[in-house]
MARZA-894127 format. One record per residue (C-alpha): residue number from 1; y, z, x. Coordinates in Angstrom, 2 decimals. Layout:
<atoms>
   resi         y         z         x
    NUM         Y         Z         X
...
</atoms>
This chain:
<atoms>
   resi         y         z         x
      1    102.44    -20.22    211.80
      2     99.11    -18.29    211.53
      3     97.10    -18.18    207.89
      4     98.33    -14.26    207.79
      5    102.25    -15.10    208.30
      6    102.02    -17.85    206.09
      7     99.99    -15.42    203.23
      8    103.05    -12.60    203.88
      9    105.76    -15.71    203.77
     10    104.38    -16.80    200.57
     11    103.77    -13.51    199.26
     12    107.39    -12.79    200.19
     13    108.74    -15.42    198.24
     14    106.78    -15.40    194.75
     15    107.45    -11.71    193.35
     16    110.93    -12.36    194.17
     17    110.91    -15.81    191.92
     18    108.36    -14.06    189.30
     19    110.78    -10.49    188.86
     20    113.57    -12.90    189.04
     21    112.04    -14.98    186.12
     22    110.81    -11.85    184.16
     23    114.43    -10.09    183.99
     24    115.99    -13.49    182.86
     25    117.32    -12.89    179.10
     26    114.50    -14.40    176.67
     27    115.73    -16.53    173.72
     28    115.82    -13.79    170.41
     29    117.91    -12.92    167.71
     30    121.23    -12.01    168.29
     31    121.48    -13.77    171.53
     32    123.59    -16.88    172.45
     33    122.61    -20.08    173.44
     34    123.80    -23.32    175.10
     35    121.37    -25.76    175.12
     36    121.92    -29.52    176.11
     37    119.30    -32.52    173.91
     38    118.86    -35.70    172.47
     39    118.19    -35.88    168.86
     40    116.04    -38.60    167.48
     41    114.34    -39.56    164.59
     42    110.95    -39.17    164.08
     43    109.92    -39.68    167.76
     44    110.71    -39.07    171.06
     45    110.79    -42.83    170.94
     46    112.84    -43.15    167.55
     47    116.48    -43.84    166.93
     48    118.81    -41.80    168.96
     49    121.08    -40.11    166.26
     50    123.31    -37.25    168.73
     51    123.50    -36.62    171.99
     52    124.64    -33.07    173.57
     53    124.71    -33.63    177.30
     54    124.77    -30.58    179.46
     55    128.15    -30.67    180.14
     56    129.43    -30.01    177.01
     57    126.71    -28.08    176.02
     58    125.78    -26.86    172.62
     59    126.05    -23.51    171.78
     60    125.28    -20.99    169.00
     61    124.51    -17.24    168.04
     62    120.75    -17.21    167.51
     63    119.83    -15.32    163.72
     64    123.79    -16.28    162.81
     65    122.44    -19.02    160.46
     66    124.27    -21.53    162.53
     67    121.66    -24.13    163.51
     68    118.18    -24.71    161.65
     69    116.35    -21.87    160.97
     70    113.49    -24.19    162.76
     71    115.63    -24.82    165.59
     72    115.99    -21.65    166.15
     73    112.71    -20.96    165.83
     74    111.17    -23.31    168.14
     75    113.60    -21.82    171.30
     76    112.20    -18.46    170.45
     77    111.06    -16.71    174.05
     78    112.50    -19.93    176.02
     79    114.76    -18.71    178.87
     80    117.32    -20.57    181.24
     81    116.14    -23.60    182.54
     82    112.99    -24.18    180.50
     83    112.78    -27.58    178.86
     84    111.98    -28.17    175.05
     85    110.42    -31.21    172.88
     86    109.43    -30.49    169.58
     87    109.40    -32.14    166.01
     88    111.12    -30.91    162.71
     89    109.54    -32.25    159.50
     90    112.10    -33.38    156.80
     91    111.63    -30.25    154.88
     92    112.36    -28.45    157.69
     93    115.32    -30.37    158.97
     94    117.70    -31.33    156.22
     95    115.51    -32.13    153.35
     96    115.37    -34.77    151.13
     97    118.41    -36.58    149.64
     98    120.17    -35.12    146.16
     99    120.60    -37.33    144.00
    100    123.43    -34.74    142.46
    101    125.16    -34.66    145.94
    102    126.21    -38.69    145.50
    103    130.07    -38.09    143.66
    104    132.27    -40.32    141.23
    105    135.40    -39.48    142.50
    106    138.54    -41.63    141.29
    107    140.12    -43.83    143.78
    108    143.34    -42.03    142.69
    109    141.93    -39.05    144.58
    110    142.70    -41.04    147.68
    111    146.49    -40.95    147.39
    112    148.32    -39.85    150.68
    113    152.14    -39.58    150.89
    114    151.88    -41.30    147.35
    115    150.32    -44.14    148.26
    116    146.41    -45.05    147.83
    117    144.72    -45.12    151.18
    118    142.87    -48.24    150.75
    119    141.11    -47.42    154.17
    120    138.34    -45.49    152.84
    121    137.45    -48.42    150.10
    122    134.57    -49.64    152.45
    123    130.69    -48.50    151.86
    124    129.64    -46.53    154.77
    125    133.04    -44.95    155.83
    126    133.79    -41.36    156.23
    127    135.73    -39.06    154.51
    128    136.93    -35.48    154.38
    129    137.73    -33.91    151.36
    130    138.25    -30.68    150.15
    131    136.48    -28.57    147.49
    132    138.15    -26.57    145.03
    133    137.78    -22.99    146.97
    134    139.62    -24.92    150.06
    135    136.53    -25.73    152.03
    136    136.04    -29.18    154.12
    137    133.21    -31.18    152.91
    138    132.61    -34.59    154.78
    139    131.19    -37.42    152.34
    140    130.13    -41.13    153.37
    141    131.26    -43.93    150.73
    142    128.07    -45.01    149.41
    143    129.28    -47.44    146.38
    144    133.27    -49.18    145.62
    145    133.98    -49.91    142.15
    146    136.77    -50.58    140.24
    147    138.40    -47.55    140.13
    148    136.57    -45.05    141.78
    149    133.87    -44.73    144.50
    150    130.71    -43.06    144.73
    151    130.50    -40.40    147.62
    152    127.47    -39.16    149.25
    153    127.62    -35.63    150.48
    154    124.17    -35.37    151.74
    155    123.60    -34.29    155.44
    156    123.64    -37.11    157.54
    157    120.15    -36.58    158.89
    158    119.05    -35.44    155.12
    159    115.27    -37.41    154.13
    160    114.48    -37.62    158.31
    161    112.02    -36.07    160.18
    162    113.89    -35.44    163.54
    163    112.45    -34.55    167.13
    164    114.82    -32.99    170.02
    165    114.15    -32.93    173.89
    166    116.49    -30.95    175.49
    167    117.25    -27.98    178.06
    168    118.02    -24.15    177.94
    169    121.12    -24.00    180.11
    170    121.96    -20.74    179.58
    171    120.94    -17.44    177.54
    172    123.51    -14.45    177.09
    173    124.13    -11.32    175.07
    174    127.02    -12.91    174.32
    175    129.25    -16.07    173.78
    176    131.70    -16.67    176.61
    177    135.21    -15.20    176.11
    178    137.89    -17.98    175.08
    179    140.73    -17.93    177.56
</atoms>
C-alpha cells in the first residue's frame, strides 16, 4: 500500500471511531449507570472490602441519591468503556463512626417463634432489624452482655477512606426494563 492509500485508510477509519465516541451518552445527572469495580481501603493496594464484577454489574440512577454523592461525582463525563481509579476521603465516603449509632437493645428483642435466637449472641454477627416506621436497618453485634447486646448501626465502611478501580460498562437514558 502506497503512503496516500494508507493516509485515506487511516483517515477512513478515525472520524468514524471519533463521531462514534462523541455521540456515546456521557455520564450526567439523570442518566443510568452500570459500572463493574473493586472497592478497597485506602489504596489500590489496601484491603479488598466488595467486589462488583462486570457480570453482575452495578447499577444506579445518577442525581437519584443512590450511591455517594462523590461517586457520582467522580464518573461525571465518563462514557462506556472508560476505566476509573480514584480515592474517597472518609468524610466523603461514610464518615466517621457515631458513637450514638452503637444500640442497647435487650436480648428479649431477639425472640422468634417465642423462642430467643441465641444465634445472633456472638460479637461481629449480623442482624436485621426493623425500626419503628417499618424500615430495615442492618446492625453488627459489637458487645454481649447479660441481657442485652450492644448493636452497631454504623455503615460498614464508616471511619475508611476507600479507593475504587473499576469500568463504565454501560451509560443509558434509562434503566433496563424488568421482564
Amino acid at each position: 500500500m502506497g503512503e496516500n492509500e494508507m493516509a485515506v485508510a487511516c483517515w477512513q477509519f478515525t472520524p468514524t471511531d471519533y463521531f462514534r465516541h462523541m455521540n456515546e451518552l456521557q455520564i450526567a445527572s439523570g442518566k443510568y449507570v452500570e459500572i463493574s469495580y473493586i472497592l478497597r481501603e485506602d489504596s489500590p493496594e489496601g484491603e479488598e472490602l466488595e467486589i462488583c464484577p462486570a457480570d453482575e454489574p452495578f447499577g444506579f440512577m445518577v442525581g437519584e441519591s443512590q450511591v455517594l454523592l462523590a461517586l457520582e461525582k467522580a464518573l461525571l463525563g465518563m462514557k462506556k468503556g472508560d476505566s476509573f481509579t480514584f480515592g474517597l476521603s472518609v468524610d466523603e465516603a461514610y464518615g466517621e463512626e457515631d458513637q450514638e449509632a452503637f444500640v442497647e437493645v435487650p436480648k428479649s428483642a431477639f425472640i422468634v417463634d417465642g423462642e430467643l435466637d441465641e444465634s445472633v449472641f456472638e460479637e461481629g454477627e449480623v442482624v436485621p432489624m426493623e425500626t419503628e416506621d417499618g424500615d430495615e436497618v442492618i446492625g453488627v453485634v459489637a458487645e454481649v452482655r447479660l441481657n442485652s447486646v450492644i448493636v452497631d448501626f454504623n455503615h460498614p465502611f464508616a471511619a475508611m477512606s476507600l479507593h475504587f478501580t473499576g469500568e463504565i460498562l454501560n451509560v443509558a437514558d434509562a434503566p433496563p426494563k424488568q421482564s
